[in-house]
N, C-alpha and C positions, 0 to 999 in steps of 0.2 A: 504494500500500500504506500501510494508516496506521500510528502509528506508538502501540508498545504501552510498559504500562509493567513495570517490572522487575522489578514482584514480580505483576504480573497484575492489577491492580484495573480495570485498562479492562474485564476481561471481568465485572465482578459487577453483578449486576441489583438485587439485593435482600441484603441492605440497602446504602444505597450507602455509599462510605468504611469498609469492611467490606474488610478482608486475603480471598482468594478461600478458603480453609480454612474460614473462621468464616462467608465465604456464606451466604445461605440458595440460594440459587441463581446461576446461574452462564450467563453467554451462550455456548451449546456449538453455535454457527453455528462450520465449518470453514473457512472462510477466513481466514488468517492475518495479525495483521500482523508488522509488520518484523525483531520482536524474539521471534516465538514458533518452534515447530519443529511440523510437522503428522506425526503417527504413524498408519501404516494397523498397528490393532491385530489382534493375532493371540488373544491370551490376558491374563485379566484373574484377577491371583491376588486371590482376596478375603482379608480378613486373617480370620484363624484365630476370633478374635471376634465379628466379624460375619457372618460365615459360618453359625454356631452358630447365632445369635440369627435367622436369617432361616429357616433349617433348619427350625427348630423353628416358626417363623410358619407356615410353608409345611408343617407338621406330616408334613415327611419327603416329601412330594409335589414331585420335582423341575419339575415343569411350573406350579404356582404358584409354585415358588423363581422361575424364569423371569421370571414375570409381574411379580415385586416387586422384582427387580433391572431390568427395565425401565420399571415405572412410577416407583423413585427416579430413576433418568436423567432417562426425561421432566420430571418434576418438577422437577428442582433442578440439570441439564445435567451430574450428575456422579453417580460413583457414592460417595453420602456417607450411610451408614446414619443413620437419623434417630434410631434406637434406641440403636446403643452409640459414634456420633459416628466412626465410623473405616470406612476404605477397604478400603486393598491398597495394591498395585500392578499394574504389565502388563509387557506386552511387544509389541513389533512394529519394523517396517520404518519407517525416515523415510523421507515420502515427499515434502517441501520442507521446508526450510530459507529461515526470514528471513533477510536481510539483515544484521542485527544480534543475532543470535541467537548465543550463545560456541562452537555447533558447528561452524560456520564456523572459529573459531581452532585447534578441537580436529583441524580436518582428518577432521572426518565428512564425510560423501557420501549422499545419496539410493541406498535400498539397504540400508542400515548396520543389520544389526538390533539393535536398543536395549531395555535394561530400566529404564523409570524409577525414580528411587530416591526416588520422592517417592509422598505419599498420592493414591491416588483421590480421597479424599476435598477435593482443590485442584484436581481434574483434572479439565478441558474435558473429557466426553466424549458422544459419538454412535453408536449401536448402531442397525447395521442388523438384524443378526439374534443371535439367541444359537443358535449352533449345538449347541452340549453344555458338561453341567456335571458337572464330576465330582466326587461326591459324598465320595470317597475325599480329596481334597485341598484342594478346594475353588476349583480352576481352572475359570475358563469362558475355554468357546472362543468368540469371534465374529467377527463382520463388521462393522468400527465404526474409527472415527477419534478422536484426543486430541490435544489440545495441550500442548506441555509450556512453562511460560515459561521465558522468560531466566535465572531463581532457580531453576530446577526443575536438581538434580541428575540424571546419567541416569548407566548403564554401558553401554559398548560387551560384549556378550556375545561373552562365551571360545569359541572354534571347537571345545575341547578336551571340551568338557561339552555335552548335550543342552540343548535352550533350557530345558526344562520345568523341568529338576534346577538349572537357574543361576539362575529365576527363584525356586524354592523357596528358594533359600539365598539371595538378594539380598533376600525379602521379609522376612528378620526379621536383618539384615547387622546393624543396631546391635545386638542380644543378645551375641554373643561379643564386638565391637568394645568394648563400655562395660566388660564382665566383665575385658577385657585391661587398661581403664586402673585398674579400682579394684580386684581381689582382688590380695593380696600375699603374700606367700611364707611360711608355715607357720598361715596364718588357717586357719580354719572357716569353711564356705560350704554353706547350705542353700538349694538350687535345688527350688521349689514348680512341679509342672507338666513335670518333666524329663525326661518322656519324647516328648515334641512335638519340631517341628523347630528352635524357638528353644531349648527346655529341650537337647537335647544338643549343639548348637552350642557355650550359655551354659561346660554340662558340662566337656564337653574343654577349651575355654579354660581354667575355674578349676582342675581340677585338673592342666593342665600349668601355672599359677600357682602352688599355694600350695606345691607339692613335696612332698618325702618327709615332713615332718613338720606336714605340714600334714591335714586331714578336708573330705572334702565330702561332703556326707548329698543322697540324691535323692529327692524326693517325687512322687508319679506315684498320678492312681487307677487308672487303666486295667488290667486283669491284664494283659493280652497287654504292653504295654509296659514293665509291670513285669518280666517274661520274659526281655524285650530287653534293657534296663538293667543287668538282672545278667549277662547273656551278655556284653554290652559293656566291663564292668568299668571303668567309667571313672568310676565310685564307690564310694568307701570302703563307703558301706549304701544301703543302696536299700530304700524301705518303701511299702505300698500305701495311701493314706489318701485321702478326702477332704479336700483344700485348704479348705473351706468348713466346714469342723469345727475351729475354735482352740483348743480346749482338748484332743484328739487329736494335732493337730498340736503344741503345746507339750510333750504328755507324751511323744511320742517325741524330740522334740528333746532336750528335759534329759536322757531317759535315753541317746540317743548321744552327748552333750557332758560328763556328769559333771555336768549344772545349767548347765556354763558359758554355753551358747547359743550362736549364730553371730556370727560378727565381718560377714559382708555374706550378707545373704540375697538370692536372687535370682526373683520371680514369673513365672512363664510360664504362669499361667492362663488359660483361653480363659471363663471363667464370671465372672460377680461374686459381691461378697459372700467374697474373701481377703484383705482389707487386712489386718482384725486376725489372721489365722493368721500371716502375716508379720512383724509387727511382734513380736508373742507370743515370735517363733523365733527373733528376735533381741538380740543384749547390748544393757544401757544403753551409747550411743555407738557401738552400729556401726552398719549401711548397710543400706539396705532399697533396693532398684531393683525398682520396677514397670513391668516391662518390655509386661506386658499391658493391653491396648486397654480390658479389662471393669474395671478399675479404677477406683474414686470417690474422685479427691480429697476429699471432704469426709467418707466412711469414714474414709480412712486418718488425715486429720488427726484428727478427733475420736475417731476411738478411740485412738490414739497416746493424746491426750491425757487420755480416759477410765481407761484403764489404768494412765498415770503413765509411760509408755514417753518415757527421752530417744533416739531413735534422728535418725538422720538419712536422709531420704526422698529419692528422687531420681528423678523421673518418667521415664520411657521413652522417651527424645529416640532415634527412628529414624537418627536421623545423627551421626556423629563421625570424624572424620577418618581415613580411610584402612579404612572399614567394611568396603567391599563387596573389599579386598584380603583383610581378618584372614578374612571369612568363605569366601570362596571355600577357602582357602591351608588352612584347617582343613577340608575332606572332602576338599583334598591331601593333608593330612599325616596323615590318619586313613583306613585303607582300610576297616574296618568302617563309621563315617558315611556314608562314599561310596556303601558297597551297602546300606546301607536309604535314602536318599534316591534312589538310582538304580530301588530295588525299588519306592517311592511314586510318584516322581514321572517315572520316565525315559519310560514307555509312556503317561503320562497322556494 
């Protein structure tokens, strides 16, 4: 068995000295060495953004979607949109274990079924077939194999929860985890996109944050989930806008804030082109988290700095300590979360 390295660069083809992420392609041959974990995949959640962006390629025809989720595989050994740069995650059964792989210390076992908490987008993988893809959430089923490395984060999935519903809430774990370290107790929080599965995760976190004197304003275009929102009540206001419209979105903010704006705003858009609605909605000096994949760096910065915005920006890091507990622990402690995630995703 040879012997791998620890952040995976044995497996990258192109370009070489290239971190497996930033790949162009990746060697997704299943044999493993020492230090990797082989996964018989079951379900491969595509992230909310690239989902969209392939949708729409496939102009709503799920059997072209098929085709272009399997021709990026063939191509680059992973499922890494080449459009909006981002993954998913999956789900399945390990079915070997390296040698020097940390599942071994973890006291896993062949059998074990696992949700990686790492991007497709880094991730060896091999697709026998695409059995179904569900257009409602954006899980495909298949028959296919992944590697996870030694650096690759996973969770052992809850017995307590459906796999479908634990993967839905493990793929966007860092939205409430990061909301928990940064909103503080009586701020303003404008969550853009709040009615998706990160936006009411984010939700419930900030406003069990900022307390009784504190606002959290939810922005949402969708009717139906605007519907939702207000039945949920786990916002101060709730408004239907296009995120992609800054100066709508700014006029509703001053008017719910008194002009003040928000102290941390929070993105969970699945489109581009809301940097500057964002930043717009936010004070000089607060917090902008773009927690969505359709995000441009070089938007945000340049309009930030078009406008005259001092905000402080902070990219959508999927990991932070102790994520995949705050998210699960929040559609525990919320039982309305729990049944519209269980209503999306339980039958999926």
């Amino acid at each position: 068995m040879n012997k791998g390295h620890y952040y995976g660069i044995h497996r990258v083809i192109e370009p070489k000295n290239s971190l497996p992420q930033a790949a162009w392609n990746l060697d997704n041959s299943m044999r493993i060495y020492d230090n990797e974990l082989l996964i018989d995949v079951m379900i491969l959640n595509i992230d909310s953004a690239s989902f969209t962006q392939m949708k729409e390629q496939a102009k709503g025809n799920m059997e072209q979607l098929k085709d272009i989720i399997l021709q990026t595989v063939k191509k680059r050994g992973k499922q890494h949109n080449p459009v909006t740069g981002s993954g998913g995650m999956l789900i399945g059964k390990i079915e070997q274990i390296g040698p020097y792989h940390p599942a071994k210390e973890d006291g896993m076992k062949c059998g074990d079924e696992i949700a990686t908490l790492v991007s497709l987008s880094l991730t060896p993988l091999y697709i026998e077939e695409i059995i179904e893809i569900n257009e409602k959430n954006g899980q495909v089923q298949i028959r296919g194999k992944a590697i996870l490395f030694a650096s690759g984060i996973y969770a052992k999935l809850p017995k307590n929860l459906p796999r479908n519903l634990a993967l839905a809430v493990l793929d966007v774990a860092g939205a409430p985890a990061q909301v928990v370290k940064m909103v503080k107790q009586n701020q303003t929080v404008v969550i853009l996109g709040a009615g998706g599965k990160s936006g009411l995760l984010a939700l419930y976190q900030a406003k069990k944050r900022v307390g009784a004197q504190g606002k959290v304003i939810a922005l949402e275009f969708d009717k139906e989930a605007v519907s939702h929102l207000k039945r949920l009540q786990l916002a101060d206001e709730v408004y239907q806008v296009d995120a992609t419209e800054a100066l709508q979105i700014l006029a509703i903010v001053e008017r719910a804030t008194e002009g003040r704006l928000a102290d941390v705003t929070i993105n969970c858009v699945n489109v581009p082109n809301t940097e500057v609605s964002s930043i717009l909605a936010t004070k000089n000096e607060g917090k902008v988290y773009f927690f969505s994949m359709a995000t441009s760096f070089t938007a945000a910065a340049l309009g930030a700095e078009g406008i005259g915005k001092d905000v402080e920006m902070i990219i959508g890091n999927g990991y932070t300590k102790g994520h995949a507990e705050i998210a699960l622990n929040t559609i525990v402690e919320s039982e309305e979360l729990r049944a519209w995630f269980e209503n999306k995703y339980s039958n999926a």
